[in-house]
C-alpha positions as CSV (number, residue, x, y, z in Angstrom):
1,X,-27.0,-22.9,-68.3
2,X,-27.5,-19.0,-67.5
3,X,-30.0,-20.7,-64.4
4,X,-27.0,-22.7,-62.9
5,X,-24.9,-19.4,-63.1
6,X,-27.5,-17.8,-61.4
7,X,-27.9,-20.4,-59.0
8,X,-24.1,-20.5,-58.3
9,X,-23.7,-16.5,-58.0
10,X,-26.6,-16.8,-55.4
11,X,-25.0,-19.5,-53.6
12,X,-21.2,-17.7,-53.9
13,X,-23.2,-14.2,-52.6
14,X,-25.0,-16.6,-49.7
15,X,-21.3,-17.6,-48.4
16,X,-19.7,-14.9,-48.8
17,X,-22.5,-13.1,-46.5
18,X,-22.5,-15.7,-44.1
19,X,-18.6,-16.0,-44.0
20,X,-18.8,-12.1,-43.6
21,X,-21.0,-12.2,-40.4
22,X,-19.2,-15.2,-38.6
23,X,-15.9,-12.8,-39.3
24,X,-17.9,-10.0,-37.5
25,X,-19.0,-12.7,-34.4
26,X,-15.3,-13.8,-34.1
27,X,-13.7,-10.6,-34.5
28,X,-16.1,-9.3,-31.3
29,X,-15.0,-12.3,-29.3
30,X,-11.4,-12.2,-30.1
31,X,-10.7,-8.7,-31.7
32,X,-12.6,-5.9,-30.5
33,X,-11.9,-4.9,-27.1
34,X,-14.2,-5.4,-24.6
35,X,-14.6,-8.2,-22.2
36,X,-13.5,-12.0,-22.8
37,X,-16.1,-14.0,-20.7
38,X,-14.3,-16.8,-22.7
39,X,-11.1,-16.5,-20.3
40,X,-13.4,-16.8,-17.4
41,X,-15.3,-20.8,-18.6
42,X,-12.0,-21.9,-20.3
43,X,-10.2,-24.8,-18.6
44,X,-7.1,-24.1,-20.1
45,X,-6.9,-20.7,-17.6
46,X,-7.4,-23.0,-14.5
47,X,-4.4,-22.5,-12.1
48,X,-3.3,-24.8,-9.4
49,X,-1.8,-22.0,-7.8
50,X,-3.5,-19.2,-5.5
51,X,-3.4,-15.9,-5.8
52,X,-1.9,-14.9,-2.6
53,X,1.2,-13.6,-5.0
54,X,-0.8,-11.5,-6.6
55,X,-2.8,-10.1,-3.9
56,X,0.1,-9.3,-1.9
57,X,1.7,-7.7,-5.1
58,X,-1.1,-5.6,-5.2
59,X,-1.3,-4.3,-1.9
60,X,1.7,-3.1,-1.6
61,X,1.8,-1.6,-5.2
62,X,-1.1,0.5,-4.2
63,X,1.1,1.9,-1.3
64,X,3.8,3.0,-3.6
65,X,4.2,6.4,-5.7
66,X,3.6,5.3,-8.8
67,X,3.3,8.2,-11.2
68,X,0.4,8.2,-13.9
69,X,2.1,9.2,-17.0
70,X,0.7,9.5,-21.2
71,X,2.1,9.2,-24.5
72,X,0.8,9.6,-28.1
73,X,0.9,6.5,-30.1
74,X,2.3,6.7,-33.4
75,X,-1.8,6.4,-34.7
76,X,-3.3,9.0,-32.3
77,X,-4.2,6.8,-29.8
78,X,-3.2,7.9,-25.9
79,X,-1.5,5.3,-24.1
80,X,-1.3,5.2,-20.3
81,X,1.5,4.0,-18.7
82,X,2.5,4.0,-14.8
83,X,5.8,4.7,-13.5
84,X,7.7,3.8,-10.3
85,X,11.0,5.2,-9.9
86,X,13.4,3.1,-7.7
87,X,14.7,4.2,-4.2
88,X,17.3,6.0,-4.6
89,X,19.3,6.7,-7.7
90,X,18.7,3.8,-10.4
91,X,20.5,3.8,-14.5
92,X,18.2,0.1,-14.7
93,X,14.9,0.7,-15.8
94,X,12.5,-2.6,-16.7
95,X,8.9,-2.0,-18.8
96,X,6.1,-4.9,-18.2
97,X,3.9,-5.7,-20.6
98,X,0.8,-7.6,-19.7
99,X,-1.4,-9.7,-21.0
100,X,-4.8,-10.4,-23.3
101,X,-7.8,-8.8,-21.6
102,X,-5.6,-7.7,-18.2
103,X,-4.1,-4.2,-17.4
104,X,-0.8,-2.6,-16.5
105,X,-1.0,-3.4,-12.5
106,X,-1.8,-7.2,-13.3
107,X,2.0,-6.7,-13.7
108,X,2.2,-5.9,-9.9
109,X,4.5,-9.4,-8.9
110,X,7.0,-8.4,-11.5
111,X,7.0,-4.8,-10.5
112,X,7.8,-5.8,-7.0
113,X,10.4,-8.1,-7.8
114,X,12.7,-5.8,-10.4
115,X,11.8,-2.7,-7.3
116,X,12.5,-4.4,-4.2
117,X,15.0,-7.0,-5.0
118,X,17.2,-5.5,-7.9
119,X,16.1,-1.7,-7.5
120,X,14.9,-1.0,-10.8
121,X,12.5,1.8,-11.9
122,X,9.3,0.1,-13.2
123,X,7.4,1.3,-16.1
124,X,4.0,-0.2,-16.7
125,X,1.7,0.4,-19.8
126,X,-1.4,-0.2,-20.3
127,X,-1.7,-1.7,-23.5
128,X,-4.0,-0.2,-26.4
129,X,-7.6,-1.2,-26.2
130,X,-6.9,-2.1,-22.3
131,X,-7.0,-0.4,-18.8
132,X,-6.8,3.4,-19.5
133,X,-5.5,3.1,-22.6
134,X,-7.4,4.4,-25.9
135,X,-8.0,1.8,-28.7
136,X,-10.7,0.0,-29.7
137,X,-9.3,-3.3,-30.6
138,X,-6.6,-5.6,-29.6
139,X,-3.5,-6.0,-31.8
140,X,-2.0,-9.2,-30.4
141,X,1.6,-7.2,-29.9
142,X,1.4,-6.0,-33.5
143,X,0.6,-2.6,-33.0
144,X,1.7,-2.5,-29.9
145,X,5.5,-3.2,-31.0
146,X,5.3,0.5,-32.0
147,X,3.8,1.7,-28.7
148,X,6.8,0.1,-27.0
149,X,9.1,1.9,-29.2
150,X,7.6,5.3,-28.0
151,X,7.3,3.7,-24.3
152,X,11.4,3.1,-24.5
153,X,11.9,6.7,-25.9
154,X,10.2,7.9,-23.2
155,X,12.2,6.2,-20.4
156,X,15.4,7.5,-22.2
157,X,13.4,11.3,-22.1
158,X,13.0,10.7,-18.6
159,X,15.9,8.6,-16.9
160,X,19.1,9.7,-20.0
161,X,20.8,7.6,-21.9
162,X,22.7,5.9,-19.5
163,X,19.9,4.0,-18.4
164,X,19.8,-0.1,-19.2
165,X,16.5,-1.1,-20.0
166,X,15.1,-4.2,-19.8
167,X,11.8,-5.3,-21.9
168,X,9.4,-8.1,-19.8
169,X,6.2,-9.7,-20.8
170,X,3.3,-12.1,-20.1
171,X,1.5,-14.2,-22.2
172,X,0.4,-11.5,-25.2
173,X,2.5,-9.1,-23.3
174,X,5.5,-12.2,-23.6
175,X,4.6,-11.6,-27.2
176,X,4.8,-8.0,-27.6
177,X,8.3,-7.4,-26.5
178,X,9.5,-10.7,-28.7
179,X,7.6,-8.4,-31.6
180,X,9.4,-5.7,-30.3
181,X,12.9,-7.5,-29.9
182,X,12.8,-7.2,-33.8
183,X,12.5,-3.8,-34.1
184,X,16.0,-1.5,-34.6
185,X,15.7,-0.9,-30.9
186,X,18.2,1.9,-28.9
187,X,21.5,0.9,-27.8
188,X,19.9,1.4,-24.1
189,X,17.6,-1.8,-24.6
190,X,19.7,-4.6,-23.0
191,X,17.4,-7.5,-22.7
192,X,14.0,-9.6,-23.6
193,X,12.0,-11.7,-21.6
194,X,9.6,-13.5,-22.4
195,X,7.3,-15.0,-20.3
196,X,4.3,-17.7,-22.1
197,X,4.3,-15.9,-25.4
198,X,3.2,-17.1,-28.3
199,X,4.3,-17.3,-32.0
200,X,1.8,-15.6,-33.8
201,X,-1.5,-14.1,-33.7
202,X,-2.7,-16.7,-36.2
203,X,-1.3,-19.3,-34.2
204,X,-2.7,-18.7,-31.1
205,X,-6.4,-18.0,-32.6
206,X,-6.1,-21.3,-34.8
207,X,-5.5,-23.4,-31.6
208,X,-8.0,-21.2,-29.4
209,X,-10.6,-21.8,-32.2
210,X,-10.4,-25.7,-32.1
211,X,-10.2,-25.7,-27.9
212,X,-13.2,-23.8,-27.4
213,X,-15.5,-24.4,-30.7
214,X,-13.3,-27.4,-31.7
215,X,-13.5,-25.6,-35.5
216,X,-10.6,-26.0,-38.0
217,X,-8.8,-23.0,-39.1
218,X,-10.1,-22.8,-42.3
219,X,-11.9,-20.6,-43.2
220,X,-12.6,-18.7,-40.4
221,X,-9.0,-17.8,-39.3
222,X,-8.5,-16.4,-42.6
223,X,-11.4,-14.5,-43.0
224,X,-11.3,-12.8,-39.2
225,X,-7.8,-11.9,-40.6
226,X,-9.0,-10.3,-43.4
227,X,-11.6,-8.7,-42.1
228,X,-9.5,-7.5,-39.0
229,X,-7.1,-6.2,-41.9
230,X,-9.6,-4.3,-43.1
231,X,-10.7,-3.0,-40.0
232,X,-7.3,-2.3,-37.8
233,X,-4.7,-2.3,-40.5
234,X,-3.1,-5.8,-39.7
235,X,-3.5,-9.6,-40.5
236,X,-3.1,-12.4,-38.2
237,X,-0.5,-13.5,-39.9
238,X,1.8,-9.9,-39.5
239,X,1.5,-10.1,-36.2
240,X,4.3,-13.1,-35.4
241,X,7.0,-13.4,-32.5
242,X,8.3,-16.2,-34.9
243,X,9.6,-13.8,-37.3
244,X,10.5,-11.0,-35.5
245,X,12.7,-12.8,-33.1
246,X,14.4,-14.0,-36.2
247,X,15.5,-11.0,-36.7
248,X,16.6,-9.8,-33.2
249,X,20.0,-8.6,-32.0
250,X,18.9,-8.6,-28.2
251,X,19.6,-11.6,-25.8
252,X,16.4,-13.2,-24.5
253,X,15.1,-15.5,-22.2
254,X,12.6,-17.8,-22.9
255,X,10.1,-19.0,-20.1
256,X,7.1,-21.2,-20.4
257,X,5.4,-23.6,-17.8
258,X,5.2,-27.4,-19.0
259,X,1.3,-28.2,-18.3
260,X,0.5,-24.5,-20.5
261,X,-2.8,-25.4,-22.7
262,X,-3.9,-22.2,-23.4
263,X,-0.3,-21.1,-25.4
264,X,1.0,-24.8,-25.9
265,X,4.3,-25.0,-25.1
266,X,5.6,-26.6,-28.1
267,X,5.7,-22.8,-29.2
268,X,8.3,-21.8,-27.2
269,X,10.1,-24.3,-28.7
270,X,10.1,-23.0,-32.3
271,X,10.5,-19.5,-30.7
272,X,13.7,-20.6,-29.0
273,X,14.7,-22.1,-32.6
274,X,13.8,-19.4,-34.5
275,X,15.9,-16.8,-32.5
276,X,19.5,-16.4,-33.8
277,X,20.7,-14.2,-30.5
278,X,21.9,-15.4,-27.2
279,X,19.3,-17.1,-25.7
280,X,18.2,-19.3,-22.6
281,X,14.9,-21.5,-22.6
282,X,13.5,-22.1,-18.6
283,X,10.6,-24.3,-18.9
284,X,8.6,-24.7,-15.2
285,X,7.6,-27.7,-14.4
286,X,4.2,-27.9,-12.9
287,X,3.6,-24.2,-14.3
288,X,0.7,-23.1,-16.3
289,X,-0.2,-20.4,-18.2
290,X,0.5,-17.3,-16.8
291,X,1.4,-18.2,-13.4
292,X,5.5,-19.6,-14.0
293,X,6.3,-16.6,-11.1
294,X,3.2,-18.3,-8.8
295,X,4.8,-22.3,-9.3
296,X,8.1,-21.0,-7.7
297,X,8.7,-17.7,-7.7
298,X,12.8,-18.1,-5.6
299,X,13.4,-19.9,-8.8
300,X,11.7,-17.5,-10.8
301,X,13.8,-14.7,-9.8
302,X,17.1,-16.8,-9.3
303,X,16.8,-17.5,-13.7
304,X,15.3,-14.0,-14.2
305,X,18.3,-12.4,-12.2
306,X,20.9,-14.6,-13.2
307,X,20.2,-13.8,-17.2
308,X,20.5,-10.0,-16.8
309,X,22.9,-10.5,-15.0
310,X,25.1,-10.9,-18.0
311,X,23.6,-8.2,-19.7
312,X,23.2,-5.1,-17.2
313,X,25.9,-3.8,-15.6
């Protein structure tokens, strides 16, 4: 008897050692910052489209004077964010928020279009743990709920509180204001959108896990989470859209493309679902993830601008 316990307690210590160091491995690849060659080789981030949009975009952002401004996040970390005021005198500000692995000026197509067609200022943040950003891991919008918080104090710091904000986001940036958008947020905050965001950390990584390692969930998901818990202070599970959009008070639009694989768009569905606020679902046909603006980006703006119109004054 005591050598079967013995043999057991070596065989739970073996597991648990082994289910400690696949944690570590996925954590790197999913977790820590630092680059995602995964994005690069997965077939789910082909695009149809070409990225003339963006290359335009980001010539002529380059030739604008975007100011370099910092914050404090409310855990020490210091966020960069970059500002472009609007010509002339503007009360509508908009803040982007990008995407896994990208940077504030990926945002550059969406700058242009609030600037040049509806004359917004455009605030752009670099999210923690990308860009030029402090943080050392990725919270999946978690976290970065709270960063946005400080980001829309400091529009209403620097434009008054007459200024309309509106909150915008791609893919984990779609994510982070739908976090956000359940937060008690200022009177100044008029609108969401998201754009291709997902419903929760755990989601996401569950259905990323069986794409590219086909692997079920359990128990790898759960122990990443825990040790990720451990590590940053939140669980996979925490960090859902689903439930904070429950509890918003903010009209959103929902956008997703139809032929998305890499944030199936059956989850825009349940986010749609879930949110008790007024609400408009746009799903692009043809669209993948990430590039609904690229598929058609007249239409784009026509459902973008026809939203807040209802909303901003």
């Amino acid at each position: 008897m005591k050598k079967l316990i013995s043999i057991l307690l070596i065989l739970a210590v073996v597991i648990v050692i082994a289910l400690a160091g696949v944690s570590s491995y996925f954590y790197q690849v999913a977790v820590e910052r630092g680059p995602k060659p995964f994005l690069e080789t997965s077939e789910d981030m082909e695009k149809t489209t070409d990225d003339s949009l963006h290359a335009d975009a980001q010539k002529w952002l380059a030739k604008q004077p975007v100011q370099t401004i910092s914050i404090k996040s409310n855990d020490g970390f210091k966020l960069k964010g970059y500002y472009l005021p609007a010509k002339g005198t503007s009360d509508k500000t908009v803040i982007l928020a990008h995407g896994y692995a990208g940077q504030a000026k990926d945002m550059a197509r969406f700058a242009k279009m609030y600037h040049e067609e509806w004359k917004y200022n455009v605030l752009m943040p670099d999210a923690r743990g990308h860009g030029e950003s402090e943080g050392n891991y990725i919270g999946f919008g978690w976290h970065e709920r709270k960063d946005y918080l400080r980001w829309i104090q400091t529009v209403l710091n620097m434009n008054g509180n007459s200024t309309q904000i509106v909150l915008h986001g791609v893919s984990m940036g779609g994510a982070t204001v739908l976090m956000t958008s359940g937060e008690q947020l200022p009177q100044q905050v008029k609108a969401i959108i998201d754009d291709c965001g997902y419903t929760s950390a755990e989601d996401v990584l569950t259905y990323q896990l069986k794409q590219l390692y086909n692997l079920p969930r359990f128990p790898i998901v759960p122990s990443t989470s825990l040790y990720t818990k451990i590590k940053d202070g939140y669980s996979f599970s925490e960090a859902s859209a689903l439930k904070q959009v429950e509890k918003a008070k903010l009209p959103i639009l929902f956008i997703h493309g139809d032929e998305d694989t890499f944030v199936p768009v059956e989850m825009v569905h349940r986010l749609y679902k879930q949110a008790k606020v007024e609400k408009k679902l746009y799903i692009v046909p043809g669209a993948q993830h990430g590039n609904a603006y690229d598929v058609d980006p007249g239409k784009y703006q026509d459902e973008v601008e026809g939203f807040l119109s209802n909303y901003i004054k």
